[in-house]
Wavefront OBJ file of the C-alpha trace (Angstrom):
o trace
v 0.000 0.000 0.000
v 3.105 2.329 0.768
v 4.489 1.520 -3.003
v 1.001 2.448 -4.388
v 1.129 5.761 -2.507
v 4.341 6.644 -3.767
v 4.099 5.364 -6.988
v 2.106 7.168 -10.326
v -1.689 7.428 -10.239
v -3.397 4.865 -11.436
v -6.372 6.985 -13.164
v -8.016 3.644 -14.958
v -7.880 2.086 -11.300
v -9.260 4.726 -9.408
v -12.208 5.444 -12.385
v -13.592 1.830 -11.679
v -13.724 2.239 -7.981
v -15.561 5.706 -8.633
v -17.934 4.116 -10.340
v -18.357 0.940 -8.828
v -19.204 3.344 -5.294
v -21.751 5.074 -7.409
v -25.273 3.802 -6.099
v -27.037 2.199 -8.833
v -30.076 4.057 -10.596
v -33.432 4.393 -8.913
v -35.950 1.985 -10.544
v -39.091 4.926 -10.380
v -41.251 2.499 -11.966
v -40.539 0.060 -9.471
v -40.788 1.879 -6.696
v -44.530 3.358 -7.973
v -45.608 -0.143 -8.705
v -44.483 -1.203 -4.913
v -46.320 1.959 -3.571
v -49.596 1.292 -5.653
v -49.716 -2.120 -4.151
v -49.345 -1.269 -0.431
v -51.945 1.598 -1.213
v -54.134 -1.205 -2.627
v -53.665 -3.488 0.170
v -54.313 -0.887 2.984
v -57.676 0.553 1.148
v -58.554 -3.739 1.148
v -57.998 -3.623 4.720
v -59.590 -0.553 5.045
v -62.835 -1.325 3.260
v -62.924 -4.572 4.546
v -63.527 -3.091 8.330
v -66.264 -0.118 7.482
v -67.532 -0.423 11.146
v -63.528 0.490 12.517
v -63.807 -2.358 14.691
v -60.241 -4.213 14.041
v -58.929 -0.854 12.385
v -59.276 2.239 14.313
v -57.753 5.342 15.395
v -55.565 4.818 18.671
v -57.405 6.627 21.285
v -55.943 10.274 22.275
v -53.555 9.911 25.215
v -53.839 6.621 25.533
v -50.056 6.385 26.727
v -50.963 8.436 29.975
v -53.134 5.557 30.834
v -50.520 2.636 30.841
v -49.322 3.909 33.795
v -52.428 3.870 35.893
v -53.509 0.227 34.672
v -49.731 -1.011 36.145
v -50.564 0.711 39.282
v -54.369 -0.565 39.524
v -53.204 -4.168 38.539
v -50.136 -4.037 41.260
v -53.121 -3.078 43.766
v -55.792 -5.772 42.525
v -55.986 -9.617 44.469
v -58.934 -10.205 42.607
v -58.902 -13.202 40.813
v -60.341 -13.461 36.743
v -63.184 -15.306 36.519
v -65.479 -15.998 33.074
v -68.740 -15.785 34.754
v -68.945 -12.956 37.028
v -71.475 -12.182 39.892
v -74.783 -10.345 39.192
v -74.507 -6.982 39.711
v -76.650 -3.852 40.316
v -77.095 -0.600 38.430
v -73.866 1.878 38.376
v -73.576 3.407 41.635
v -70.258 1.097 41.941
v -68.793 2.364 39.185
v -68.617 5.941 39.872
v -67.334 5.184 42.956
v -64.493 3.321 42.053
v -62.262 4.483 39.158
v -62.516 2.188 36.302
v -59.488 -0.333 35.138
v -57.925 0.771 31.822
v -58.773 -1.461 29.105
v -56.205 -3.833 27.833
v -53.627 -3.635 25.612
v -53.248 -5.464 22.611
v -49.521 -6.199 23.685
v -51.270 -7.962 27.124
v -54.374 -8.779 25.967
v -55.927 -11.369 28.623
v -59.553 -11.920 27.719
v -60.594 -12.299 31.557
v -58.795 -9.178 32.062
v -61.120 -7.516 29.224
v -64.451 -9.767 30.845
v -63.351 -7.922 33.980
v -63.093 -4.289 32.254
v -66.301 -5.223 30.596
v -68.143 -5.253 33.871
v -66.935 -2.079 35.091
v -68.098 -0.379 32.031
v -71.290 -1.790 32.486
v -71.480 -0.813 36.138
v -70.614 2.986 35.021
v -74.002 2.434 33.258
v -77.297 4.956 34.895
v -79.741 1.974 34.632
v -82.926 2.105 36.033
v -83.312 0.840 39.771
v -83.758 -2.476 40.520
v -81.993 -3.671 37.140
v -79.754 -6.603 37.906
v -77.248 -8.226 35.271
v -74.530 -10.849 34.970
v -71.544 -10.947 32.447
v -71.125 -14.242 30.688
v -67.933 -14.864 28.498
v -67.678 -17.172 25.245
v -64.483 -18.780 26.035
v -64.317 -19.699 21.675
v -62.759 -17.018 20.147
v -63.180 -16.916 15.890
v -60.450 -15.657 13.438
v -61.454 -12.752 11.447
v -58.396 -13.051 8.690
v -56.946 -10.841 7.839
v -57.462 -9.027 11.087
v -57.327 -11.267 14.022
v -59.176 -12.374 16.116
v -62.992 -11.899 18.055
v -64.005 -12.687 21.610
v -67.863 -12.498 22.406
v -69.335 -11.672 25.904
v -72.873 -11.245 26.924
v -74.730 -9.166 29.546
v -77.650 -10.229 31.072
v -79.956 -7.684 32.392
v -83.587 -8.170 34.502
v -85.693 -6.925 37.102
v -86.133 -9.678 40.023
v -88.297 -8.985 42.345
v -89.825 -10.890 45.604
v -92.243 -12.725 44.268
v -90.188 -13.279 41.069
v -86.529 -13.987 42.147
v -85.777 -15.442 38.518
v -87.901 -13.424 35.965
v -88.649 -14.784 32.861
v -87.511 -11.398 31.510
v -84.124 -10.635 30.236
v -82.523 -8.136 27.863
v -79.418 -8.958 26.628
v -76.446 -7.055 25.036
v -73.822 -8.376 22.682
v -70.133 -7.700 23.221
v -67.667 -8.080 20.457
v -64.039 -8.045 21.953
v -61.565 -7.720 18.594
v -57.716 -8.553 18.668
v -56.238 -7.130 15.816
v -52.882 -8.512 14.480
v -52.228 -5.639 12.309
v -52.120 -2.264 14.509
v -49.378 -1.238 16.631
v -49.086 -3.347 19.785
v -49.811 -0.419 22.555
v -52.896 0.275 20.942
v -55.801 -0.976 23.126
v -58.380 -4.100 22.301
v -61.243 -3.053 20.229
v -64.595 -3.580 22.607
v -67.955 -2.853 20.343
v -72.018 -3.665 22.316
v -75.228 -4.112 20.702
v -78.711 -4.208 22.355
v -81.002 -7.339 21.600
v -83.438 -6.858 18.873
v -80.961 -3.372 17.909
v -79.034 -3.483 14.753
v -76.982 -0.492 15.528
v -73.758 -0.999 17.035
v -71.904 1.039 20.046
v -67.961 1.655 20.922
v -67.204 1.524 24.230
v -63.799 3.292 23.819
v -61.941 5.606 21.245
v -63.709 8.421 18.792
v -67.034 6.476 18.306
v -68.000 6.025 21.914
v -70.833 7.929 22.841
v -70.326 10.309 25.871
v -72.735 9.388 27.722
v -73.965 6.637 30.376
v -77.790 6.475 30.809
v -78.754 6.387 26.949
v -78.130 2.360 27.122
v -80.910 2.013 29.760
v -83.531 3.000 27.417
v -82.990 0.029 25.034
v -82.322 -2.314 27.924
v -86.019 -1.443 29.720
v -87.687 -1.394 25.665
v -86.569 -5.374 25.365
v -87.584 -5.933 29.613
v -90.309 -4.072 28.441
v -91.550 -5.789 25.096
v -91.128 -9.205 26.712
v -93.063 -9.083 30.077
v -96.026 -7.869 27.720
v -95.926 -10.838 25.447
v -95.342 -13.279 28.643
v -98.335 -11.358 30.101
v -100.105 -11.824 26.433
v -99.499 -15.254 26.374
v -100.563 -15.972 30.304
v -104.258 -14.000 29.655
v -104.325 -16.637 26.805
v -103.407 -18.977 28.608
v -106.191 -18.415 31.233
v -108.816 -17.757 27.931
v -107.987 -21.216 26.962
v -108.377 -22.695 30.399
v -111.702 -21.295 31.639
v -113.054 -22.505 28.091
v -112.063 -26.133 29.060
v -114.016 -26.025 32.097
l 1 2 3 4 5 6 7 8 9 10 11 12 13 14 15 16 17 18 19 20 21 22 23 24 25 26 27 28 29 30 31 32 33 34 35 36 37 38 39 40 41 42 43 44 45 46 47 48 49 50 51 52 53 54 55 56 57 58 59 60 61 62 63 64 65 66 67 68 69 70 71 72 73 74 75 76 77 78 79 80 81 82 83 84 85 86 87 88 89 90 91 92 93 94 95 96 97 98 99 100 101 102 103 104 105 106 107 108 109 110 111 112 113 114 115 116 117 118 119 120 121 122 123 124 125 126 127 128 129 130 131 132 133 134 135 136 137 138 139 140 141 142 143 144 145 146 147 148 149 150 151 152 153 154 155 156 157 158 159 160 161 162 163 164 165 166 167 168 169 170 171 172 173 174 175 176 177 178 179 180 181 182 183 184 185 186 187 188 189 190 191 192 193 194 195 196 197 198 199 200 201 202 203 204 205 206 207 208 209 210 211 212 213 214 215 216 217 218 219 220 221 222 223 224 225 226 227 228 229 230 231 232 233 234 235 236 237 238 239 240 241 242 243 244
């Protein structure tokens, strides 16, 4: 290496290496045909989820909440369960601050049964109204997306003389697991109301702000149903008197 510093330049040599360091042409039609296809693929992805319930926004400040759900689940010796307790209306759950929803990164579906039931008990149902959350332990893939978890709510009025009413309104919960967003976004959780087609967001952009509308659908259904039982009993009696 010495001798080839001292000696003459070597101009054929050094032309070669010039251009062999050169970095090779950009392939623009390439590159557009590569960007065309991942624009394609994300607008199938995009259309494919109209209702944003695998692909949403990441809800604003979500970060801020991490932080809180270590500290709540460092303070919590409950234990998951898939079937939990009946529970009354929502005067529990503005008493107690409610659990973060999970993270796709920790997703535990108990832990999301769990959150479930809090967000129900921040519900202003009407007095009296009892429920239970039952969890499908079967999730179903959803390709390309992920995957779905279902968990109903069970809602009636027991009274006295009717400890197990024949009554109940139930609500739908889809819990979605999507393989494609970032992994600190939280788990999609969407509800619908029996005999509703609409569907509601219990977090992010779409969730309405508000906690007593759901009560109004849950007494319609409680509502609807103890007049057909109580159709069907006067028949009942109709038919029996005419026996006699």
């Amino acid at each position: 290496m010495y001798e080839d510093a001292l000696g003459p330049l070597n101009l054929v040599r050094d032309s070669e290496l010039k251009e062999l360091a050169k970095p090779p042409p950009l392939d623009i039609k390439g590159l557009a045909v590569l960007l065309e296809d991942i624009v394609q693929t994300a607008a199938g992805y995009i259309n494919g989820d109209p209702h944003e319930e695998f692909l949403y926004k990441n809800p604003n400040g979500w970060k801020i909440f991490t932080k809180q759900k270590l500290k709540i689940e460092n303070n919590d010796s409950s234990s998951d369960s898939f079937t939990l307790p009946s529970t009354s209306s929502s005067s529990l759950g503005s008493q107690m601050p409610r659990e973060p929803w999970c993270l796709l990164s920790d997703f535990q579906f108990p832990a999301v049964v769990r959150q479930i039931t809090q967000f129900i008990e921040s519900w202003e149902l009407t007095p009296a109204t009892k429920f239970v959350v039952i969890a499908r332990e079967l999730g179903v893939e959803i390709p390309p997306f992920g995957k779905r978890y279902f968990v109903e709510a069970h809602f009636s009025k027991p009274t006295p003389k009717c400890p197990n009413p024949l009554a109940v309104a139930k609500v739908f919960f889809h819990v979605n697991v999507c393989d494609l967003l970032p992994r600190d976004y939280p788990v999609s959780v969407t509800y619908q109301f029996e005999n509703h087609r609409s569907r509601y967001y219990a977090l992010g952009w779409r969730k309405l702000n508000s906690n007593n509308f759901q009560r109004y659908f849950i007494d319609s259904v409680l509502h609807m149903k103890l007049a057909f039982y109580a159709e069907l009993e006067e028949c009942r009696r109709k038919l029996h008197s005419q026996d006699k």
